[in-house]
C-alpha positions as CSV (number, residue, x, y, z in Angstrom):
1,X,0.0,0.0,0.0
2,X,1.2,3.9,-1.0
3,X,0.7,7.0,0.5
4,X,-1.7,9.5,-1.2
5,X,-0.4,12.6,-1.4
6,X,-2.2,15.8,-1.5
7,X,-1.7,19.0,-3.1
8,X,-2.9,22.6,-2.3
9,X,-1.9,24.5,-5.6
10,X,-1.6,28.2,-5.4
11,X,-0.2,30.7,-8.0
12,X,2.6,31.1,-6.0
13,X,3.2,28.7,-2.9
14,X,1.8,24.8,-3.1
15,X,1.0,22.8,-0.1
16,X,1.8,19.4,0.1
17,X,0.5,17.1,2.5
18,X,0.8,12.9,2.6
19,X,-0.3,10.2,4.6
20,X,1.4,7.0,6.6
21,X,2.3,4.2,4.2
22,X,-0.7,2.7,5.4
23,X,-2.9,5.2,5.0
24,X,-4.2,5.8,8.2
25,X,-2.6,9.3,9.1
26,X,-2.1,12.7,7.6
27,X,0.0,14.8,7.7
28,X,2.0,17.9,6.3
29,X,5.1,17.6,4.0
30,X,6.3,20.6,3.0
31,X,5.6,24.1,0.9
32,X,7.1,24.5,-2.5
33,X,7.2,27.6,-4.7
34,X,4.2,27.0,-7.6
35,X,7.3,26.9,-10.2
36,X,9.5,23.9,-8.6
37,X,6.0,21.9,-7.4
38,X,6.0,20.0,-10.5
39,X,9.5,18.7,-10.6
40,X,8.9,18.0,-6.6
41,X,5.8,15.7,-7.0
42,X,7.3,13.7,-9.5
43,X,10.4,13.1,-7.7
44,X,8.8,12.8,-4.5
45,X,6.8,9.8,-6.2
46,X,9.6,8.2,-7.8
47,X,11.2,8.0,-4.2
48,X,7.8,6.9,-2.5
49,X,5.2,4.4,-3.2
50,X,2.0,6.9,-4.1
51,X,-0.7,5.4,-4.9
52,X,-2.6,8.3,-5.5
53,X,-2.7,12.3,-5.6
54,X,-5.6,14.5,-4.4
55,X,-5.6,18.6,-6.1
56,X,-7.9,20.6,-4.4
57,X,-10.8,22.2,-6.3
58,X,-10.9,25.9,-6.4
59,X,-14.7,26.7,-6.4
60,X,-16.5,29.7,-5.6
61,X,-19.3,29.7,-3.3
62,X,-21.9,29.3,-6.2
63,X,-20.0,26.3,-6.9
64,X,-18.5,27.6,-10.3
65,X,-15.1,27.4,-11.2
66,X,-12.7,30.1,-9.4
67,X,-10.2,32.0,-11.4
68,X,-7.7,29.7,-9.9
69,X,-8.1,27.3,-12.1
70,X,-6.1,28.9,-14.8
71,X,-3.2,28.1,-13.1
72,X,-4.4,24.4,-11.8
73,X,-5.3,23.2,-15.0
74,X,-1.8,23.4,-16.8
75,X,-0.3,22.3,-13.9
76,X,-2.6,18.9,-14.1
77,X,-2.1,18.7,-17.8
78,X,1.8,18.3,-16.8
79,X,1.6,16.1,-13.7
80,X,-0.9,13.8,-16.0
81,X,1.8,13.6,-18.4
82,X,4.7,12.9,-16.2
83,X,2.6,10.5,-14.1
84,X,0.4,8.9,-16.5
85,X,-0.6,5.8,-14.5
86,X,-1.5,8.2,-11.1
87,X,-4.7,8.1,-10.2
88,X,-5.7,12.0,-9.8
89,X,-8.8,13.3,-8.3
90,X,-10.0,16.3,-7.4
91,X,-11.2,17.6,-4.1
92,X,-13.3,20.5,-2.9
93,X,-11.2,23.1,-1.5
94,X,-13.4,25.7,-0.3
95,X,-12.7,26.9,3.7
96,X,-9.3,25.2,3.6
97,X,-7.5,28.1,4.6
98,X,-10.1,29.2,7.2
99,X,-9.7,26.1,8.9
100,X,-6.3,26.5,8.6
101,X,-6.1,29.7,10.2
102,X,-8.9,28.4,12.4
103,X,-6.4,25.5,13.4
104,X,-3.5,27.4,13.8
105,X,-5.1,29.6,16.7
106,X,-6.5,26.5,18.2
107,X,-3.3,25.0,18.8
108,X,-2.0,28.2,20.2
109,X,0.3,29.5,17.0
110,X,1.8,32.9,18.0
111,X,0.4,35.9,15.4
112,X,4.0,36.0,13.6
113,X,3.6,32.2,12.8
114,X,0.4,31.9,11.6
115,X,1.1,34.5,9.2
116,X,3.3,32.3,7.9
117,X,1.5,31.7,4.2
118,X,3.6,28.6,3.3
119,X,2.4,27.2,7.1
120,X,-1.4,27.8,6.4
121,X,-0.5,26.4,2.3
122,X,0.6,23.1,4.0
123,X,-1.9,22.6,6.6
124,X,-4.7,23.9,4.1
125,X,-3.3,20.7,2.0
126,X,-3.9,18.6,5.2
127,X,-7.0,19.4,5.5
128,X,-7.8,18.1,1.7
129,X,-6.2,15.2,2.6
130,X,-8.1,14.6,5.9
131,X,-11.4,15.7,4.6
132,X,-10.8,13.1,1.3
133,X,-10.0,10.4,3.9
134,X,-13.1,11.1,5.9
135,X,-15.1,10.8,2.9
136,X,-13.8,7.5,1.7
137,X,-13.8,5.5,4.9
């Protein structure tokens, strides 16, 4: 069994997040600049069993596409390419970085850190990750 790895994509900063090798646990990996993301995923799952990748869905409230996707979608197109045999799905990504933020004052984060961008990135990625995992118990 491989990990499943999830990624928060921003135009900038991309959170990562992965579970145990037996996919019981989430966790945060790291925050890579938007440009270097690619190249990172496809190392990272040369180096570690993945069995599959989660992209969180921009959407607006209204449930249409946000302007986000403009960026996503190439960024997809490439990973698809590289990885042809990953199984890729999306997942809804609304309120991830509120309950990032949301987390980061419940466990007591100092101001300075939780303005940490790349911090709320990788926990927002978590959160895709936990919330994918709650769905498909």
């Amino acid at each position: 069994m491989g990990r499943i790895l999830a990624i928060d994509y921003g135009r900038k900063r991309v959170g990562l997040a992965v579970t145990d090798p037996l996919q019981l646990i989430p966790g945060g990996l790291c925050t890579v600049a938007a440009h270097e993301a690619l190249d990172y995923v496809v190392k990272y799952c040369q180096k570690e069993k993945v069995d599959r990748i989660l992209l969180g869905l921009p959407k607006q409230m209204d449930y249409t596409a946000s302007e986000s996707m403009q960026y996503i979608e190439p960024f997809l197109t490439a990973l698809k390419r590289k990885l042809p045999e990953m199984n890729i799905e999306w997942v809804d990504e609304r309120f991830t970085s509120v309950l990032a933020h949301k987390a980061m004052l419940d466990g007591g984060l100092k101001k300075k850190d939780r303005q940490n961008k790349a911090l709320v990135d990788e926990i927002s990625a978590v959160i895709i990750l936990q919330t994918w995992m709650e769905s498909n118990r």
